[in-house]
Residue, then its C-alpha position, 0 to 999 in steps of 0.5 A: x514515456x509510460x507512467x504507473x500509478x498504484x494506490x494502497x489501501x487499508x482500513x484506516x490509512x494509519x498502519x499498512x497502507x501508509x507503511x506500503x506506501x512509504x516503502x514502495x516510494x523508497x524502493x521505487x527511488x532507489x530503482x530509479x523510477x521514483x518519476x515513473x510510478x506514483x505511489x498513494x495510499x488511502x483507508x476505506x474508513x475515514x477515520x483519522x482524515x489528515x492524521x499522520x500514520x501511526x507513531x508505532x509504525x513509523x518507528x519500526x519504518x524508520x529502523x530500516x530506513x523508510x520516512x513515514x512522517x509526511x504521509x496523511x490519512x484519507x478516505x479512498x474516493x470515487x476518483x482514486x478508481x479512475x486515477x490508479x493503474x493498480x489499488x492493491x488492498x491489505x487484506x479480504x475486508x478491503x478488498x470486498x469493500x473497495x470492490x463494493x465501492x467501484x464500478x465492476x469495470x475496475x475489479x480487474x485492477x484491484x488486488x491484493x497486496x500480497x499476492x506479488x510476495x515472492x518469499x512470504x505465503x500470506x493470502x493478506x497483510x495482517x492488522x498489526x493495530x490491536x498487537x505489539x511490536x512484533x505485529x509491525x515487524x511482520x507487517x514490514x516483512x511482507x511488505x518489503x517482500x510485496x513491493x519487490x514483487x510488485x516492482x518488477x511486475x510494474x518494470x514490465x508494464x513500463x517497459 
């Protein structure tokens, strides 16, 4: 039986990929492929290793149900390109940097978030850090979207 594993990737590991990651696990679970898809999320700056996701972003997590609180931040890592069928990144300063970072072999499977939204139209996943409430709400909005997209395009893989 095939398997999928699919790393998100932010700056600092603390707002949108660990967002991403915590609902594409609850999604993925409640799809009944929580053993089939690995979900891991990592920043493309080290600059809160081992710290959990941003307080902010839990909160808004937990009102619609997704636990954040077990997730902690770290630097994607030379392994991560061989490892994952698909690293998808939150905005145009990742994706450049994460594709500076591997070998061109895996440009193919580094994209970006967003373009498996099916509602939104956003070429990225926005910083909500520096903003207030309704930044995280949004960030939650596009996500939710992306990951419904991207489960059905991970479906096909396994299927």
């Amino acid at each position: 039986m095939k398997n999928f594993s699919i790393l998100l990737v932010c700056m600092g590991n603390i707002c949108r990929s660990p967002t991403a990651h915590g609902v594409l696990q609850h999604k993925a679970a409640a799809a009944g492929l929580a053993g089939r898809i690995r979900v891991d999320s990592a920043g493309t700056h080290n600059y809160h290793p081992g710290s959990p996701p941003d307080t902010r972003s839990q909160a808004h997590a937990v009102r619609r149900g997704y636990d954040l609180s077990a997730l902690r931040a770290r630097q994607i890592v030379d392994a991560d390109f061989e490892t994952h069928d698909l690293i998808l990144v939150m905005d145009w300063d990742n994706l450049a940097l994460v594709q500076g970072q591997s070998a061109q072999r895996h440009h193919p499977k580094i994209r970006r978030l967003t373009e498996f939204c099916e509602r939104h139209n956003s070429a990225v996943v926005p910083d909500p850090y520096y903003g207030g409430a309704q930044g995280f709400e949004s960030v939650l909005d596009l996500i939710e979207d992306a990951c419904d997209g991207l489960l059905k395009h991970v479906k096909a893989q396994l299927d």
